[in-house]
LUMSETI-67757 format. One record per residue (C-alpha): residue number from 0; z, x, y. Coordinates in steps of 0.1 Angstrom, whole numbers. Layout:
BEGIN
@num->NUM w->Z u->X v->Y
...
// end
This chain:
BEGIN
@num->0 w->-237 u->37 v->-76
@num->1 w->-254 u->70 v->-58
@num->2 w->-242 u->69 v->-21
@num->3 w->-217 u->40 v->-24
@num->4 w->-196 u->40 v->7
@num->5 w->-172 u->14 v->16
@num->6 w->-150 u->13 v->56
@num->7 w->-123 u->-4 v->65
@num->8 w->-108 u->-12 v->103
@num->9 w->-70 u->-7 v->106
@num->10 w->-55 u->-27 v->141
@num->11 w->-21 u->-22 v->156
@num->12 w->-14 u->-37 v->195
@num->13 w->19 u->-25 v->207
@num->14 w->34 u->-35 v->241
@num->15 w->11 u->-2 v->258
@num->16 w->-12 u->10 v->236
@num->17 w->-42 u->-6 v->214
@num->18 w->-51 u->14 v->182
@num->19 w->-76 u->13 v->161
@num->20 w->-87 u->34 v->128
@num->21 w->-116 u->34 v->106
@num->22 w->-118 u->44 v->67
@num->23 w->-143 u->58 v->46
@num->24 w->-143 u->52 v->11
@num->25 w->-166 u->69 v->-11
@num->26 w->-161 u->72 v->-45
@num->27 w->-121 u->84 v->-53
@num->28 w->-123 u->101 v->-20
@num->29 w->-108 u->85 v->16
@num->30 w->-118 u->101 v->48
@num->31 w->-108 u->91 v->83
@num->32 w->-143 u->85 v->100
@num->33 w->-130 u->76 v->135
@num->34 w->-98 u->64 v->158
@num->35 w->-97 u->47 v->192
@num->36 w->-66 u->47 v->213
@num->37 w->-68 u->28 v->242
@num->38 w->-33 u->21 v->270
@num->39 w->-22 u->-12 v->278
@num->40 w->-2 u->-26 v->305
@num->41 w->28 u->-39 v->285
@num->42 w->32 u->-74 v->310
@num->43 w->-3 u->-82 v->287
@num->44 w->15 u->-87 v->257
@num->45 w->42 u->-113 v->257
@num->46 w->73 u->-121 v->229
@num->47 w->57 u->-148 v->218
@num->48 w->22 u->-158 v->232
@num->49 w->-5 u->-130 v->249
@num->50 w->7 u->-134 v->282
@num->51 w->-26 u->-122 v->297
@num->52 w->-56 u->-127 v->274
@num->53 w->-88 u->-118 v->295
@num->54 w->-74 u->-87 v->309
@num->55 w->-64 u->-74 v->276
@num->56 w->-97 u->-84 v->261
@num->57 w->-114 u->-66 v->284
@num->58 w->-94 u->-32 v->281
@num->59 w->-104 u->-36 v->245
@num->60 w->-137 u->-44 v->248
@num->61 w->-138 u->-12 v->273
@num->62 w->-127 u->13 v->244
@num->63 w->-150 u->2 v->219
@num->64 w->-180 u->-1 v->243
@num->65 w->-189 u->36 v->232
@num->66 w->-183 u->33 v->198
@num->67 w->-204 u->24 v->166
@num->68 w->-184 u->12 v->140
@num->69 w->-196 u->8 v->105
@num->70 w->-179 u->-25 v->98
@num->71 w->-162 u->-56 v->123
@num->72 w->-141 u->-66 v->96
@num->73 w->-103 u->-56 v->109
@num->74 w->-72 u->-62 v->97
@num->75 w->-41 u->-68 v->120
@num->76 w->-11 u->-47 v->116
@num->77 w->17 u->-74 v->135
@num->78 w->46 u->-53 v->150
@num->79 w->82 u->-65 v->143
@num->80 w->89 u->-82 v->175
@num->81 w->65 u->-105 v->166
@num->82 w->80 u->-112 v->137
@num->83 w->116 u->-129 v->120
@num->84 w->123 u->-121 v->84
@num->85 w->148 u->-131 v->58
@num->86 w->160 u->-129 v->26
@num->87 w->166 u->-164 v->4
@num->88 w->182 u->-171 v->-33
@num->89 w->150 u->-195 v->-48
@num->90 w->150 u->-213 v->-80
@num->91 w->122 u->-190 v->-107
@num->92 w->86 u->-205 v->-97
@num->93 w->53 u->-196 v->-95
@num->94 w->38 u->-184 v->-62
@num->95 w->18 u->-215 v->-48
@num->96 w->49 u->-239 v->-59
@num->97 w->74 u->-209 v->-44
@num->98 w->50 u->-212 v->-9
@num->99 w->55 u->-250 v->-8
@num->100 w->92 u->-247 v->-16
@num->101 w->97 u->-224 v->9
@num->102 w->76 u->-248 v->35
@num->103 w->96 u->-275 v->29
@num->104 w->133 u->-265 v->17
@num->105 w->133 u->-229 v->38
@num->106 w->115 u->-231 v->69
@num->107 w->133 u->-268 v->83
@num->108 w->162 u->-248 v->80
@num->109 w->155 u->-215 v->98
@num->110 w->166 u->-213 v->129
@num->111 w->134 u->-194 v->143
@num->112 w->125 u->-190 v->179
@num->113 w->97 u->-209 v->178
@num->114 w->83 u->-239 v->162
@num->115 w->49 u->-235 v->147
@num->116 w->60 u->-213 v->122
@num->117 w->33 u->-191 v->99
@num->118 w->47 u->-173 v->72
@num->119 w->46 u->-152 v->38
@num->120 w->72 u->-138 v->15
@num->121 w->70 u->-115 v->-12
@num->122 w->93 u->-116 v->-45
@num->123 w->123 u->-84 v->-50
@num->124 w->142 u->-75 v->-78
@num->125 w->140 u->-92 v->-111
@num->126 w->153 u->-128 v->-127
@num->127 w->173 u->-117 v->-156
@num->128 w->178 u->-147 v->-174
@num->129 w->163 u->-184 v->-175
@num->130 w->174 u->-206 v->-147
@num->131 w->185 u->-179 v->-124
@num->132 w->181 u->-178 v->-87
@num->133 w->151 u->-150 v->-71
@num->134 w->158 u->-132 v->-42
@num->135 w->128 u->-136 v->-14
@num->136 w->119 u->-116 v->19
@num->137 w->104 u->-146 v->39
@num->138 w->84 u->-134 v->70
@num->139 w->70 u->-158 v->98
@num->140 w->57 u->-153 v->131
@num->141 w->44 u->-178 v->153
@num->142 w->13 u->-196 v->146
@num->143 w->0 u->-196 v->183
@num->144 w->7 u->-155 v->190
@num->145 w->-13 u->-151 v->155
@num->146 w->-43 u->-172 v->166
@num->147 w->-44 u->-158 v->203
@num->148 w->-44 u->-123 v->191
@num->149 w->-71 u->-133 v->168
@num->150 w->-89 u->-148 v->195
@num->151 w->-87 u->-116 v->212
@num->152 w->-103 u->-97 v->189
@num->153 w->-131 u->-119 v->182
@num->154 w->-138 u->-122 v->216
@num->155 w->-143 u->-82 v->215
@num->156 w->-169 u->-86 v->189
@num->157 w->-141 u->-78 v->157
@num->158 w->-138 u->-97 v->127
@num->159 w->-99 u->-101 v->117
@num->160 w->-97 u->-111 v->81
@num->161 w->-63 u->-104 v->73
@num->162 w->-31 u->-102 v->94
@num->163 w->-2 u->-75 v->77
@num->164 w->30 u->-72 v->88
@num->165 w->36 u->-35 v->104
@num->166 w->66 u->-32 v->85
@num->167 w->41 u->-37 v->50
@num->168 w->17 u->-13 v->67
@num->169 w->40 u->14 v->74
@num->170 w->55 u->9 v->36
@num->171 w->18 u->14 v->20
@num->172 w->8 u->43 v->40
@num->173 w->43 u->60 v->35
@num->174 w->35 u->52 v->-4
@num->175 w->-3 u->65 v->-1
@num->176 w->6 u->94 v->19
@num->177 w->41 u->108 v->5
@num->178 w->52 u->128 v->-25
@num->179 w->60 u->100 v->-43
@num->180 w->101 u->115 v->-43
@num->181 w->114 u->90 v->-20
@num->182 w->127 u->59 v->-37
@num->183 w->151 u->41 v->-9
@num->184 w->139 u->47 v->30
@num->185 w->139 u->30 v->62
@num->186 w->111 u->33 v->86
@num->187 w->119 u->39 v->122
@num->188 w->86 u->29 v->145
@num->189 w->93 u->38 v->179
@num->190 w->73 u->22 v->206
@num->191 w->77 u->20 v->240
@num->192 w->93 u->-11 v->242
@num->193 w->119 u->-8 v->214
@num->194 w->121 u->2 v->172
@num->195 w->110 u->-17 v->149
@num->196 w->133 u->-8 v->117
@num->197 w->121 u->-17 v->79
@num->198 w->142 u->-8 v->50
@num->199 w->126 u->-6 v->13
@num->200 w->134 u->2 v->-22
@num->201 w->109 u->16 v->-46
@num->202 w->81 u->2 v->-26
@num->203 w->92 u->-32 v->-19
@num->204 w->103 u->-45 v->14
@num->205 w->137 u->-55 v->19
@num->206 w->141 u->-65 v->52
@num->207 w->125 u->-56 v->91
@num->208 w->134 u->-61 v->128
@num->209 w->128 u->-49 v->161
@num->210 w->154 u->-34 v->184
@num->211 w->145 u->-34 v->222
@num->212 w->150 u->-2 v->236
@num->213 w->129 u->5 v->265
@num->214 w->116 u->43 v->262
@num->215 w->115 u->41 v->304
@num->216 w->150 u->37 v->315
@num->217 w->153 u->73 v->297
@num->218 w->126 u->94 v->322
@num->219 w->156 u->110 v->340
@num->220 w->145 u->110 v->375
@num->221 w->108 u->121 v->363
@num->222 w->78 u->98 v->373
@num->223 w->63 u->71 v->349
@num->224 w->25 u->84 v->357
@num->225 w->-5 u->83 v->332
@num->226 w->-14 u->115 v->318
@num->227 w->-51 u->124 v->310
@num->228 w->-45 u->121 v->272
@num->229 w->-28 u->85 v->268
@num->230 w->-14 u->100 v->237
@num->231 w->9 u->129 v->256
@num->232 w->44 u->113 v->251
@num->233 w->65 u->99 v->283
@num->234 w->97 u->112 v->272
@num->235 w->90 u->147 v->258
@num->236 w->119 u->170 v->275
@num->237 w->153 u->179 v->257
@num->238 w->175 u->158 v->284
@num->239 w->153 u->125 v->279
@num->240 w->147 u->127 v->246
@num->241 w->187 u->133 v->234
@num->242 w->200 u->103 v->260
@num->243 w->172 u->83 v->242
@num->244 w->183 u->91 v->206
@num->245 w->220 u->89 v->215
@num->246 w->210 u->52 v->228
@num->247 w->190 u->45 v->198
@num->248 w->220 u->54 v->173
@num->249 w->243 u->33 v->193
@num->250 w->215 u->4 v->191
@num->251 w->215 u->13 v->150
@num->252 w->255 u->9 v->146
@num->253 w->261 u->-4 v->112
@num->254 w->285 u->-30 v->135
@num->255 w->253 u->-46 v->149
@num->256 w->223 u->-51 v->120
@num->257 w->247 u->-73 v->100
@num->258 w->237 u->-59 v->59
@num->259 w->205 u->-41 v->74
@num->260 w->232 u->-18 v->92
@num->261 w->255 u->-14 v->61
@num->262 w->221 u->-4 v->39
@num->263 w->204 u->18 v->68
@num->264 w->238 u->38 v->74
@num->265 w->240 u->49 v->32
@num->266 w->234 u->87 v->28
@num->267 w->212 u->81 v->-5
@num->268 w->184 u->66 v->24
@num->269 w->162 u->87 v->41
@num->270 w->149 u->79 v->76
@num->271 w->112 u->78 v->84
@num->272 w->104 u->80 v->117
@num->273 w->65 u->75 v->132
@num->274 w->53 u->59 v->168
@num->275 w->48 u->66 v->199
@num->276 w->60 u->75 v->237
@num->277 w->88 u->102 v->226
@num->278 w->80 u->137 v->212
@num->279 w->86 u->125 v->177
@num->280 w->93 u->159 v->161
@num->281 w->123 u->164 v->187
@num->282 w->135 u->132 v->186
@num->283 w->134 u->140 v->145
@num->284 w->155 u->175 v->152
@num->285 w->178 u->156 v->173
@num->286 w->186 u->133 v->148
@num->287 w->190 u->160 v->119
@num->288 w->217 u->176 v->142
@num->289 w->242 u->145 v->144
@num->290 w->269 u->146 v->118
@num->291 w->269 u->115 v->95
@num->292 w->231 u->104 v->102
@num->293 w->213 u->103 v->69
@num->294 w->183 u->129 v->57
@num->295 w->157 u->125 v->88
@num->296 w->119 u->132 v->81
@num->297 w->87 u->129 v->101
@num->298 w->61 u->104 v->85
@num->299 w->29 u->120 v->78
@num->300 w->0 u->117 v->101
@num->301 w->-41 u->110 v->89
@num->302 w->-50 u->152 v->94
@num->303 w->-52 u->155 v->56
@num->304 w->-76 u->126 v->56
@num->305 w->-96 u->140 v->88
@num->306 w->-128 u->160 v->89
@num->307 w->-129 u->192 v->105
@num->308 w->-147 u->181 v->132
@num->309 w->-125 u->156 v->143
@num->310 w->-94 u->172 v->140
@num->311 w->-109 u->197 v->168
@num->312 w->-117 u->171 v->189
@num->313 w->-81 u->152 v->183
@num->314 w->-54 u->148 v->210
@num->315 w->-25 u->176 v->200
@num->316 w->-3 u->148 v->207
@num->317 w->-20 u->125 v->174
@num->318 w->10 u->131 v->152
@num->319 w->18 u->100 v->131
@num->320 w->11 u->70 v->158
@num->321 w->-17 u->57 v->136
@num->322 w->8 u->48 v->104
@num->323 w->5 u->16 v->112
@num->324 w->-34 u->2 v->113
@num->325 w->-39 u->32 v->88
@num->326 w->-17 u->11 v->64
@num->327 w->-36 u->-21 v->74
@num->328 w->-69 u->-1 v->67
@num->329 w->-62 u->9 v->30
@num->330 w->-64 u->-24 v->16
@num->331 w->-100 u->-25 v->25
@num->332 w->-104 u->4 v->12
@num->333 w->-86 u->-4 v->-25
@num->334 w->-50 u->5 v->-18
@num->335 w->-27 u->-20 v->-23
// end
């Protein structure tokens, strides 16, 4: 059809920063109409509930006032601190008996920090012969943080149809946005309040978690203020961003992820690092200089997919801290 046009809203909330992004489809052709970034105070967002709901809907409500977005349809990208995941040996089923068995055999068994469990899984690898066992990435979050944050969004006038894990997100933009020569990576999304690390093979999640690592016990001696441009990272000088990186490694130790350690740690994985709060392309450099650290590449940012105009008027400090909720966007946009 003549004109057809279709937009889809990406949404990622970390501890200090609300992001959102807008996509353009029309015809074979995706464009990046628009992006809001918006700070947060990080004692907002709680572990496991919104700790402060009418403030943080309000500082959302505040960023979109001046905007006109096409669509109120969002989908969530949920960060892994919000999130457990796991891997499980099932008996071969279909997908609505596999959710139920996983209801009822999986989840009484978990030992998951809270109790009102919400979850999905997606199938890996391949059942070889009749009657064998499937392996299963189970992911659940809690049902209360899921609905709050919902809650939130509606209250700002958004519509969230889907919640995605960040980890997923991250995994379809890489896919969408890469040369398609990377088989076996990890994604390293830094945030202010710690990593969230995601491992996959050829597309398919294998397991994510979040490491705390708190960006601001790194400042070395320099003030926490806010800068103009909320995007301008807080640890951006050689000194901070070295101790940070030598603290993150330490925090990676194959020693302390259990098998995600062991898998991150092989030299046949490339490291993908994206996010927010450090000078990514240094701390990338940094990481590229230590002997034993596997290859080390930035993720790609949304500039290809920007107009002209709004790559002038884009922070200098964009880089890739819009993976996430552009990841979340392209499955309203067709990509899967």
């Amino acid at each position: 059809m003549l004109g057809f046009r279709r937009y889809a809203i990406g949404v990622e909330l970390t501890d200090s920063m609300f992001k959102l992004v807008e996509l353009k489809r029309s015809f074979r052709r995706i464009q990046l109409s628009q992006y809001v970034v918006h700070p947060l105070l990080s004692i907002w967002m709680g572990e496991r509930s919104i700790a402060e709901p009418d403030e943080l809907s309000q500082s959302v409500q505040d960023a979109l006032s001046s905007r006109r977005l096409h669509t109120r349809r969002v989908r969530v990208a949920l960060g892994n601190r919000h999130v457990v995941t796991g891997t499980w040996h099932v008996p071969e089923m279909g997908r609505s008996r596999m959710r139920r068995w996983i209801e009822k055999k999986v989840l009484p068994e978990w030992d998951l920090p809270f109790d009102d469990p919400v979850f999905d899984f997606q199938v890996i690898g391949h059942v070889w012969q009749d009657g064998d066992h499937q392996e299963v990435v189970v992911a659940a979050s809690s049902r209360r943080y899921v609905e709050e944050l919902a809650d939130v969004l509606r209250w700002c006038g958004l519509d969230p149809v889907a919640v995605d894990l960040s980890a997923l997100s991250l995994g379809r933009w890489f896919e969408f946005s890469d040369d398609g020569t990377v088989h076996k990576w990890a994604a390293l999304h830094l945030t202010p309040g710690g990593v969230d690390l995601s491992l996959f093979y050829q597309g398919v999640l294998q397991g994510a978690t979040h490491i705390p690592l708190e960006m601001k016990t790194f400042l070395e001696g320099v003030p926490d203020r806010p800068a103009m441009d909320p995007l301008r990272p807080i640890l951006e000088n050689d000194n901070q961003v070295a101790a940070y990186g030598a603290a993150m490694l330490e925090a990676l130790d194959a020693g302390k992820l259990d098998w995600m350690g062991a898998e991150l740690w092989k030299q046949n994985r490339v490291w993908v690092v994206s996010g927010e709060g450090i000078d990514v392309h240094k701390a990338c450099l940094w990481l590229q200089s230590k002997d034993g650290v596997p290859s080390v590449r930035i993720g790609e940012g949304p500039q290809s997919l920007m107009t002209g105009d709004l790559q002038l008027h884009s922070s200098r400090h964009l880089g890739n801290i819009l993976s996430a909720p552009l990841g979340a966007a392209l499955t309203g946009v067709g990509v899967s």
